[in-house]
N, C-alpha and C positions, 0 to 999 in steps of 0.2 A: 166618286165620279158619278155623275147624276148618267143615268142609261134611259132611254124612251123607247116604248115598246110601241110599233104600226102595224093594225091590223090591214085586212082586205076590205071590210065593209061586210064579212059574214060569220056567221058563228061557225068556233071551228077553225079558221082559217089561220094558217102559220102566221106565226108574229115574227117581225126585222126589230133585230135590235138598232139603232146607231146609237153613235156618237156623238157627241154633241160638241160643233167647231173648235177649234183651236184658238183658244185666245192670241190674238197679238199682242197683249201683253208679255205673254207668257214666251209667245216667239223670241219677241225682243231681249227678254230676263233672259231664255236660253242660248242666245247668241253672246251675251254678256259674260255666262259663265262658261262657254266655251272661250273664250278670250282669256280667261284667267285662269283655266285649266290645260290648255294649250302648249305653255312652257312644260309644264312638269312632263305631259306625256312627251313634250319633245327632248327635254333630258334625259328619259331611260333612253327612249330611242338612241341618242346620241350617244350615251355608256356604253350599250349593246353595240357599239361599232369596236369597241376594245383600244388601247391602249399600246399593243403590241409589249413590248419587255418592259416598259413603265412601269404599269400596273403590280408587278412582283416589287420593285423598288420600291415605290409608294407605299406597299404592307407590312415589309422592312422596317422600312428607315423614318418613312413621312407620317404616317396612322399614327403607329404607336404614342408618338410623340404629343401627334395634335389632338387625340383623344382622351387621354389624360390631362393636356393643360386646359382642353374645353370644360370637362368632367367637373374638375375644380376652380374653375373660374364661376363655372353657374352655381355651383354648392357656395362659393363662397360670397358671390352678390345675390343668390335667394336670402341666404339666411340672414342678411347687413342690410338690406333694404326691408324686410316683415318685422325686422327691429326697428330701422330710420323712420320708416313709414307708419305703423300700426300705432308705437309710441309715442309719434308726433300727432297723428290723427286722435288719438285715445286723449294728449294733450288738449288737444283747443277746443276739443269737444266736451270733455268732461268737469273741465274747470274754466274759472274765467280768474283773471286776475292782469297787470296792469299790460297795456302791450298784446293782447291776444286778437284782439281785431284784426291790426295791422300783421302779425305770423298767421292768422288762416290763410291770408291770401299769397304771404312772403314765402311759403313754404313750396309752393308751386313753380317758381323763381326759375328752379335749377333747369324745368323742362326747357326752359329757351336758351341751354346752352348744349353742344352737341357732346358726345363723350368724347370721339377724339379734339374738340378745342381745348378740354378741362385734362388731358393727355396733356397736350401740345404746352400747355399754359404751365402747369405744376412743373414738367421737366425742364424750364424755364428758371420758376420759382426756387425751386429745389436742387436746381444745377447748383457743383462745388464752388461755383464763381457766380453765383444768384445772390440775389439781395438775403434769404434765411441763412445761409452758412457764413455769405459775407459778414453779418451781424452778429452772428455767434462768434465765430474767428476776432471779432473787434471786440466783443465785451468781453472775454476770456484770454486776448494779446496771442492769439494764434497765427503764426502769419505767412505758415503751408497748410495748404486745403488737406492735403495726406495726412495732417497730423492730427486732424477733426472727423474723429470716426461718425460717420452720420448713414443712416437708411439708406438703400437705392432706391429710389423708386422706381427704376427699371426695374422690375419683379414683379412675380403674380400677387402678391399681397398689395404693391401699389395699385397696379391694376385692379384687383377684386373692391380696394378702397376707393380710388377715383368713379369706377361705374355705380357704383354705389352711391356717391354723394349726387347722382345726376340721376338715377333712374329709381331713385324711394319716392318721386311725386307719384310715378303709376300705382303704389299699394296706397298711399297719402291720399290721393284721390278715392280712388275705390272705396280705401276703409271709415272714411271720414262721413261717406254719402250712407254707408250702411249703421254706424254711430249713430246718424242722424237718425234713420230710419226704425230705429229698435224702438221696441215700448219701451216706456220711460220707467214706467211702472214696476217691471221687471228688475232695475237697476234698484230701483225704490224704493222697492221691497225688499232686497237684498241687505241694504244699507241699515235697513228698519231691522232687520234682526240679526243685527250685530255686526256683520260683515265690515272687516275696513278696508279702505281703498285698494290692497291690493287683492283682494279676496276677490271681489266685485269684480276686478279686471283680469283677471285669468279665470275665473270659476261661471262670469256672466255675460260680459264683454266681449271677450274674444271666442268664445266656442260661438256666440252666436255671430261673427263677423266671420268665422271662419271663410265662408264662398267666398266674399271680398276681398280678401288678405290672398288667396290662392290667385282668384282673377289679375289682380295687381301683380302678383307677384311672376304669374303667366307672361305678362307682356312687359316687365321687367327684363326678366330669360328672356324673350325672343328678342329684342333689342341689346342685348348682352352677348347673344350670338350672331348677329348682324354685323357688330361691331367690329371695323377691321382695322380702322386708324389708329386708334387708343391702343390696339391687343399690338399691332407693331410695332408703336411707335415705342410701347414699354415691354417690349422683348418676348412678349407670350404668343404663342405660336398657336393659336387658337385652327379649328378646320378653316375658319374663313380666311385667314390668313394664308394656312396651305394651300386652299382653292388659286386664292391670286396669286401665289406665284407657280405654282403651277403649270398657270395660264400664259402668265407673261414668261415668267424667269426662264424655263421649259419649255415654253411655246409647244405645249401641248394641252390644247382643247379635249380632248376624247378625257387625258388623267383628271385634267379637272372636274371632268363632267359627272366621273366616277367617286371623286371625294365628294363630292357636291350631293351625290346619292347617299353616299355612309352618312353624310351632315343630316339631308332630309329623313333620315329614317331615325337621327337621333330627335330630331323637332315632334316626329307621331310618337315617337315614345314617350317622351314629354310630358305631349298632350293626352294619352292613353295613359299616362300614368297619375295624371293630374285628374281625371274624371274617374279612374277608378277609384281616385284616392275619399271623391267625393259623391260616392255613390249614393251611398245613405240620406243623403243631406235634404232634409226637407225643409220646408217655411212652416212655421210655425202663426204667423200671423202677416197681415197684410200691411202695406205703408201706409195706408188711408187711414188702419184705425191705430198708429201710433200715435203717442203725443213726444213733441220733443222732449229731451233728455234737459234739467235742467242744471247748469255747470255747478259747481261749488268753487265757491271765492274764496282766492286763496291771498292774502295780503302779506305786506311787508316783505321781509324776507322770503318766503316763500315762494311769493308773487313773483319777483324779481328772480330768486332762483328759477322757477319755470320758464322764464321767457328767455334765462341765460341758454336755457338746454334746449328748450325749443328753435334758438336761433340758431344754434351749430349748425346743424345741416345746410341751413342757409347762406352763412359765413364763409363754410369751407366748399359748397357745390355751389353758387352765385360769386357771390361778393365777391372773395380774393382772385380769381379769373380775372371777374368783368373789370376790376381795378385797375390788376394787372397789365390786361389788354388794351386798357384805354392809355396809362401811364406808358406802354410801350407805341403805341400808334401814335400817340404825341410826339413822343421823339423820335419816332423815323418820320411824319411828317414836319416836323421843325425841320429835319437836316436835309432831305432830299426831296421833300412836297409826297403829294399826291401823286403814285402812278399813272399813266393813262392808262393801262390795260385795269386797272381797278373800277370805273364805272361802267367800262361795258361789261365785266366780270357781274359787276352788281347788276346790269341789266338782264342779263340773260341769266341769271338766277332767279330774278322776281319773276320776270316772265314766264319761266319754264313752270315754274311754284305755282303761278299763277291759272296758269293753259291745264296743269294738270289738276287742279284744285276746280277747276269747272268743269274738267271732264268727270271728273271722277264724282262729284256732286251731283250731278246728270245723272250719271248710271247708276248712282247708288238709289236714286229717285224712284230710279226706273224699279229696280231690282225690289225697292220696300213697298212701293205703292202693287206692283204684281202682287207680293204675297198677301197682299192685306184684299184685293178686289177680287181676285183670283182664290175661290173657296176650294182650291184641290190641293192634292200632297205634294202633284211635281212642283208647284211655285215655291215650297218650304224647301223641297229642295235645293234646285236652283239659288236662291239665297243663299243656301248653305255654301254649296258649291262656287260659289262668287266671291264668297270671304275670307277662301283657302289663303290668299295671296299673303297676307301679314302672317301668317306663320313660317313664310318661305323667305328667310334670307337676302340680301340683296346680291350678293354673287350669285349662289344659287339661279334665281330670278333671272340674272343678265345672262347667264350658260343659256338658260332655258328660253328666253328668246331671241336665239342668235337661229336656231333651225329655223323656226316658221316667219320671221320676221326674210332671212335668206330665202326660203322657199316662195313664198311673193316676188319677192323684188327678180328672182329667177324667170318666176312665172308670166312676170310683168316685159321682161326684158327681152324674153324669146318671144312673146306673140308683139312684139314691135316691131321686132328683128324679120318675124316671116313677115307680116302684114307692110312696114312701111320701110324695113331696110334700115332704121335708127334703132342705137341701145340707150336704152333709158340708166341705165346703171343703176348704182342702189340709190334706191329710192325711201325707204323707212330705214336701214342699214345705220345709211350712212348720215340721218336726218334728225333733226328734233326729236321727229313722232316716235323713234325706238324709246329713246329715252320719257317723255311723256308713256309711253304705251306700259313701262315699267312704274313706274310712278300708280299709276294708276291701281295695275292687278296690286301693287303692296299693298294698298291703303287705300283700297275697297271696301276693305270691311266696316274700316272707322266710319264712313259714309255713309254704308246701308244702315249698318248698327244704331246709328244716332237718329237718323231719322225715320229708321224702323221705331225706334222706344217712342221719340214724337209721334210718330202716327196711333200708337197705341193707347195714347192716353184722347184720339179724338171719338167721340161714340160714335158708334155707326148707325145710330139713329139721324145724323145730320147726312150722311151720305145715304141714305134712305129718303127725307124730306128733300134733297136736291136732286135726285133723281125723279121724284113723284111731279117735281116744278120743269119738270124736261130738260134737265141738265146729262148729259154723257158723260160717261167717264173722266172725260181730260176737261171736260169744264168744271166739274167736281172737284178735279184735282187743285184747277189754278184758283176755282171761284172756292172752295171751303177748307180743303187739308192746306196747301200752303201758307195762306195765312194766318194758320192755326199753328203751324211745325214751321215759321218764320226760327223760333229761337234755335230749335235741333238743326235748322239748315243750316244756320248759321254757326252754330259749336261744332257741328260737322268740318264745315270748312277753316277754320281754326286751327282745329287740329293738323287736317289732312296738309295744311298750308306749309305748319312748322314741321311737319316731316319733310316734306320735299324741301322744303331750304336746308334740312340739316343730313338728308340722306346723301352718304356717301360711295359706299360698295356700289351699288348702281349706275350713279350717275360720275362713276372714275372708269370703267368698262363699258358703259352704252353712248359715253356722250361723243357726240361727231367727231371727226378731226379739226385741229386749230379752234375747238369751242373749250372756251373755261367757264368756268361756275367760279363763285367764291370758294365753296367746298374744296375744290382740287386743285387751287391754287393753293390755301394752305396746304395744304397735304403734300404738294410738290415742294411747297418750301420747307415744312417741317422735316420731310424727308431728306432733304439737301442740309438740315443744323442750321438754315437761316431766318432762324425766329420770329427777330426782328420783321422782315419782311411780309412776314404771313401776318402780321400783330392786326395792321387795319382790316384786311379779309376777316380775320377771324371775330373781331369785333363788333364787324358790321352784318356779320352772321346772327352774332348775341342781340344786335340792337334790333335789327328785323325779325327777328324771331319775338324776345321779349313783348312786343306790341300785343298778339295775338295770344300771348301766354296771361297776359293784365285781364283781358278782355275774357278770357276763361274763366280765371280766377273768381271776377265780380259776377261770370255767368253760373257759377257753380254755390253762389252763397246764399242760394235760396231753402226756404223751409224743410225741403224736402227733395232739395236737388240730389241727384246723381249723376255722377262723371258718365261722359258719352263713351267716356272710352270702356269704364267699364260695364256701360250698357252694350258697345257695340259687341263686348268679349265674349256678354253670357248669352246675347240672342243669334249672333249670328257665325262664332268660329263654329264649324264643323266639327259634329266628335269631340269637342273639347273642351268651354267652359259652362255651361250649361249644369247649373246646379243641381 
């Protein structure tokens, strides 16, 4: 903090320190992260009111339960996805051979389908009267479903395999960009004195990806425990699960608010266990001076073997869904058209995607551009404090802005009330903006992050030469960093896009009355057993989403690119991924 010392004009005379103004920058960042620090403090608050006899039932009967199937739901999708994910990245990066072009970009796929549709879809699939058992039963003259012992996939092991086939893009991304990133040299060298391929990849490969495989695997788990549809609908009774019913089944707010606190203390340990894990971890050398990794050609057989094993992932977390989904939305449109409640469904899902996708691009603007012009600690802060929100759950989240979102619209309602004798009623409650306002603090981070790592690569010798030409700050900003961080605004929004169309815990709790999304229309219907029904919603979720997953993909295949997301991880989670 820069301090200026004012004399009197004589020697001798006491010195005034001040201070030097308050940036508004810096105001605005701090208004920002109180916005997204907000819920949480209003969730203790809200636990701290108790539960009354609940709260002993809940430690009984509800905890025990949801903490163990949480426990090993995440041990069993970290360790399925740093396999899906590292192996497939370690794939396309370290060899080349026929098909490899088109699986760098195929491998990405899965992120535009949500966990609970690839739920919804499989228990479909897999149902005793589904086209796979149907088909086995007919090639082996079986003709009761009871007499064909087959898997459930109602189970934690379907469960730990379906989130798995959808959430290894996040290590795939990650580990693929730090692949990229390594001296080649190193690998090079390894080769050069004897080492063979597998040596190389466990002994040189992967210690030095370590940060990226963890990052990836970070935000993996948090979207693992976000997940409430998929954990329901195949029978695991994860905390997020408990939270909503809780909420609803119980109609007790206070119990939920209280599981929601065990969940969020399971998220900092997490993260506290994930930075401890990588204390040590330093850089060895910088991206600038690597040279890419050059693949080895692997033909014929082999060739073809690799792209068999590299496209599984693809197969079973894309493809047989999107099939499915399309093959079944066909025929409920053949036989009974198009809903009408389906296109306004779809409109006010793009919409809401869309409203939150600009706000939140906004303030992440706000939030990267302060820490980079702003040369003091509180703006690193602040950042920090802005990005909490993607570690917090989407129930969690919805608890936590039901008090200050209520305490407004309170506030709002009684000074109408003395001043003009009308009640405004709820006003953000019961409104879009709750739901936007949530949207937002999740997937803030991805925001700052990404256009934080863009701004970092602009030298601050050009905002030095624009300032000397009489340029201000915001004309800095518009006339030299945005045109410069055009690509990172834009992969920013990508992302932040396809969460909000596929965010569900959230936006099945915060959204108005009589408003549907796509999302919660499947999810009504899936929860009612009627499939069919949910097939176009759920499809038109895939197709909307998919757009902006393509656009990632060709954005991430650059020399030296690295995923936004897991730039957004390591600069800007709090306490957490920071290598």
């Amino acid at each position: 903090m820069t301090i200026a010392a004012a004399g009197e004009g004589r020697a001798g005379a006491p010195r005034r320190l001040t201070l030097p103004p308050l940036s508004g920058w810096l105001v605005a960042a701090g208004v920002i992260a109180l916005g997204v620090v907000a819920p949480i403090a209003a969730l203790a608050w809200f636990a701290a009111q108790g539960s009354g006899d609940l709260w002993p039932h809940l430690v009984d009967t509800v905890l025990p339960q949801a903490i163990r199937d949480t426990a090993i739901l995440l041990f069993g999708v970290g360790a399925l996805v740093i396999v899906l994910g590292t192996g497939t990245a370690w794939l396309v990066t370290a060899y080349d051979f026929p098909g490899r072009s088109v699986l760098d970009w195929a491998l990405l796929l899965p992120l535009a389908i949500p966990t609970y549709i690839v739920a919804y879809t499989y228990l479909d699939v897999l149902h005793p009267i589904g086209p796979v058992q149907t088909a086995i039963r007919a090639l082996f003259a079986i003709s009761n479903p009871r007499d064909l012992p087959f898997p459930d996939v109602r189970s934690m092991w379907g469960c730990i395999l379906l989130l798995s086939l959808v959430l290894y893009p996040y290590v795939y991304l990650s580990t693929r960009a730090m692949f990229l990133m390594q001296a080649a040299s190193l690998v090079e060298v390894a080769r050069t004195l004897g080492h063979g391929r597998r040596r190389v990849f466990f002994h040189v490969a992967l210690p030095l990806a370590r940060p990226a495989i963890v990052v990836g695997t970070s935000l993996a788990l948090m979207e693992a425990l976000n997940d409430i549809g998929a954990s329901e609908f195949l029978g695991v009774r994860t905390l997020t699960v408990s939270i909503y019913a809780t909420w609803i089944n119980r109609s007790s707010l206070p119990g939920a608010a209280q599981i929601a606190l065990v969940m969020l203390a399971l998220v900092i340990s997490l993260i506290l266990i994930e930075r401890w894990a990588r204390r040590r971890q330093r850089y060895a050398a910088a991206a600038q001076q690597a040279r890419r990794l050059v693949p080895q050609r692997l033909a014929g057989a082999r060739g073809l073997g690799a792209l068999a094993v590299g496209f599984l992932p693809v197969l079973f977390g894309f493809c047989v869904p999107a099939l499915h989904l399309a093959h079944e939305a066909y025929k409920r449109v053949s036989f009974a058209g198009i809903s009408p409640g389906i296109l306004e469904e779809t409109i006010n899902t793009v919409t809401m995607a869309a409203v939150a996708t600009a706000v939140t691009i906004a303030l992440g603007l706000v939030v990267a551009y302060t820490a980079r012009i702003v040369q003091r600690r509180e703006a690193n802060v602040l950042a920090r404090l802005a990005s909490v929100g993607y570690a917090i759950p989407g129930t969690v989240l919805a608890i936590g802005l039901l008090t200050p979102l209520a305490a407004f619209d309170n506030a709002v309602d009684g000074a109408m009330r003395s001043l003009f004798g009308i009640s405004t009623g709820l006003i953000l409650s019961g409104s879009g903006v709750a739901l936007v306002y949530a949207y937002v603090v999740r997937f803030l981070a991805i925001a700052n992050g990404g256009i934080e790592a863009g701004l970092s690569k602009v030298p601050h010798s050009l905002d030095h030469a624009a300032r000397a030409l009489g340029q201000g700050r915001l004309g800095t900003m518009f006339g030299v960093h945005l045109p410069l961080v055009r690509p990172a605004l834009l992969g920013a929004a990508l992302l932040v896009f396809v969460d909000c169309m596929k965010e569900l815990p959230a936006t099945l709790l915060l959204r108005p009355l009589n408003f549907e999304t796509l999302a919660t229309h499947l999810y009504a219907e899936a929860s009612r057993g009627t499939y069919e029904d949910g097939a176009v919603a759920a499809l038109l979720i895939v197709v909307f989403g998919l757009v902006p997953v393509i656009l990632l993909a060709r954005m991430s295949r650059g020399r030296y690119a690295v995923s936004l997301r897991a730039s957004s991880s390591e600069v800007d989670r709090p306490a957490s991924f920071r290598p």
